[in-house]
N, C-alpha and C positions, 0 to 999 in steps of 0.2 A: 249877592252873587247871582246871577244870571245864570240859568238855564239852562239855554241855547247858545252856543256858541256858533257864528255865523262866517264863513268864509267863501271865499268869490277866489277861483283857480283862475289869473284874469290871460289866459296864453290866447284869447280872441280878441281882435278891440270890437267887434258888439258888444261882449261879453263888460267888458269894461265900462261902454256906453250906458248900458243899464242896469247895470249893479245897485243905483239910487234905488232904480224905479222898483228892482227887485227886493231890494232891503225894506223896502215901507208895507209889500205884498204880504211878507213872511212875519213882517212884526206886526201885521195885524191879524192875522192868524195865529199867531203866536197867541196871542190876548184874546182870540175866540176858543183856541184850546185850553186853554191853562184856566178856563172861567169853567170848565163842563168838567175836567180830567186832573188827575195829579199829574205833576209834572217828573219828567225823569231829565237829568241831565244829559243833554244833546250834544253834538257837534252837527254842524250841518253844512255838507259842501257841497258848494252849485257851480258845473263847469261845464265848458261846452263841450260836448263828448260825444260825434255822431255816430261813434261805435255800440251805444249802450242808449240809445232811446227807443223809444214804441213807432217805427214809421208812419200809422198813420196820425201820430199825435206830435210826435217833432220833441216829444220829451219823455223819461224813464226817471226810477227811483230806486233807491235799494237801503235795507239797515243792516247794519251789522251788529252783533251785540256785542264783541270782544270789542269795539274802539268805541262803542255807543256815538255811533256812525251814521249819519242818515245822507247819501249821495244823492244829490237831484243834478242830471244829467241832458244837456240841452242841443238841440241841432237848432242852433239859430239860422240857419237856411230854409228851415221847414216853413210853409205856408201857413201851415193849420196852425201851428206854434205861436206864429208872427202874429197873425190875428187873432190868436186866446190866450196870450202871451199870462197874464195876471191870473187867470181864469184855471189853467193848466199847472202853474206854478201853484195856484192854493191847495188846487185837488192833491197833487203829486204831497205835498207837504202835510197834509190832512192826511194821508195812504200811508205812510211812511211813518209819522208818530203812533199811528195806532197799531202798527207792527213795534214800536219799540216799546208800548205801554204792555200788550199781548207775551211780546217773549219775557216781560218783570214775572208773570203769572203760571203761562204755559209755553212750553220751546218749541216752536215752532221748525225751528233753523234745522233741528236734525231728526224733528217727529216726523210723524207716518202718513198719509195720503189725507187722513179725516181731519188731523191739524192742520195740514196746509190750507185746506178745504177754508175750514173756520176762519184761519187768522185772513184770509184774503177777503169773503165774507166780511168779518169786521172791519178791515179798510173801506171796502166799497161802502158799508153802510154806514160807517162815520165821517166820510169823503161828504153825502145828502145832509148827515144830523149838522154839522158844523157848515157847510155851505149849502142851506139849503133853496137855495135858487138854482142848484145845479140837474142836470139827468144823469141818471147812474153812467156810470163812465160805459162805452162800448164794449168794454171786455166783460163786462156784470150784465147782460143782457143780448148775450151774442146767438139766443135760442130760445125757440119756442117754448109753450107749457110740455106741448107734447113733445118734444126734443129733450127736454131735460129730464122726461120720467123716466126714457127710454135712458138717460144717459147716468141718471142715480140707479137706476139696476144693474147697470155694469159695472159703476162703480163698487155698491155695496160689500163684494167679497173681497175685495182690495184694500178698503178703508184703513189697514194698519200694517201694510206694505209701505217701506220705505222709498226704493228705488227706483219708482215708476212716477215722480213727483213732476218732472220736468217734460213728460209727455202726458201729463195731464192738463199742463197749464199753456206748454208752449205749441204745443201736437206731435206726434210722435206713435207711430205702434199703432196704427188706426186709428186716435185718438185728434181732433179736431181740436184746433189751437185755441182758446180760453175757455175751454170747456169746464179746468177748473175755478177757473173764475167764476161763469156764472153759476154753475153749481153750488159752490161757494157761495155766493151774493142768496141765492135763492133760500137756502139753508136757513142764513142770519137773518132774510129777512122773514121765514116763517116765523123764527123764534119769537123775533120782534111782534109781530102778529100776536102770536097766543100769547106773552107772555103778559104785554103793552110796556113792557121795557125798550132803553135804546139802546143801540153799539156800546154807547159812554157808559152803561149800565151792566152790561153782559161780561168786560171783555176778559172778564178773572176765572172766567166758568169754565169748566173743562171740556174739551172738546165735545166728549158725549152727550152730551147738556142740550148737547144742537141736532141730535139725531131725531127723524120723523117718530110720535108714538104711534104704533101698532094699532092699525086699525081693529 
């Protein structure tokens, strides 16, 4: 029995055109995940959908745990999409299982500002471990050292605040747009640093696991 179940919403004919080229992408990813991670059973729907992509990337992702869901979402009009067409579709697919390996562990979906923190963290740094000829995606690197210190102290007294999630990640309340991301990214990858563990290695740990020690 298979895994992953794989589905193409084909209401584009690009969409339609590349569905091959998409299906060979995803199944070799597939087989670069499933060699480092256990596997959870998946569904996986890729549709062109310019309501729900990252504009400067031309593509977006999302999981859901109640249908064990993972939507990859496509602007086949996008420039930057069309020409990292393969490239984009691994990352996105790479980001997206390691959100549905994370919420088997720790929940993500309805935790508080330091779980989102993490679980996004561990996409971006299992996105590098499984592709690693990539650079961290734009959103995991969108600020300086000295931006981020500045911006882990504000976070700090929030950290288990639930309802401020979506202006932390998307911007929102003076909060600059992937702030949680790369907060996030920075976090996992100190862990990774001290611990010399990977994402593939971490992603069962409770969120506090990931917190700075006290100098």
């Amino acid at each position: 029995m298979r895994n992953f179940n794989y589905e193409f919403l084909k209401s584009n004919t690009a969409l339609s055109e590349l569905e091959g080229g998409i299906q060979r992408v995803l199944d070799a990813v597939e087989e670069s995940i499933v060699s480092i991670v256990e596997a959870v059973k998946t569904e996986v729907v890729v549709e062109h959908n310019p309501e729900k992509y990252i504009p400067e990337l031309g593509i977006g992702g999302q999981y859901t745990k109640a249908e064990n869901r993972i939507n990859i979402y496509l602007d086949l009009t996008n420039s930057h999409l069309k020409e990292n067409l393969e490239q984009e579709i691994s990352r996105t697919f790479v980001h997206e299982y390691m959100h549905a390996l994370r919420e088997q562990y720790v929940s993500w979906e309805n935790g508080t500002l330091l779980d989102a923190l993490i679980a996004e963290g561990l996409t971006q740094s299992f996105e590098i471990e499984v592709l690693p000829t990539l650079k961290p995606a734009l959103y995991a690197t969108a600020f300086t050292e000295e931006e981020l210190r500045e911006l882990w102290n504000k976070a700090k007294p929030v950290l288990q605040e639930k309802n401020i999630i979506d202006d932390w990640f998307f911007g929102g309340n003076g909060i600059k747009k992937w702030t949680g991301y790369s907060l996030g990214y920075k976090l996992v990858q100190d862990k990774i640093k001290e611990s010399g563990l990977k994402a593939s290695q971490l992603y069962k740990l409770p969120s506090t696991d990931f917190l700075p020690q006290p100098d």
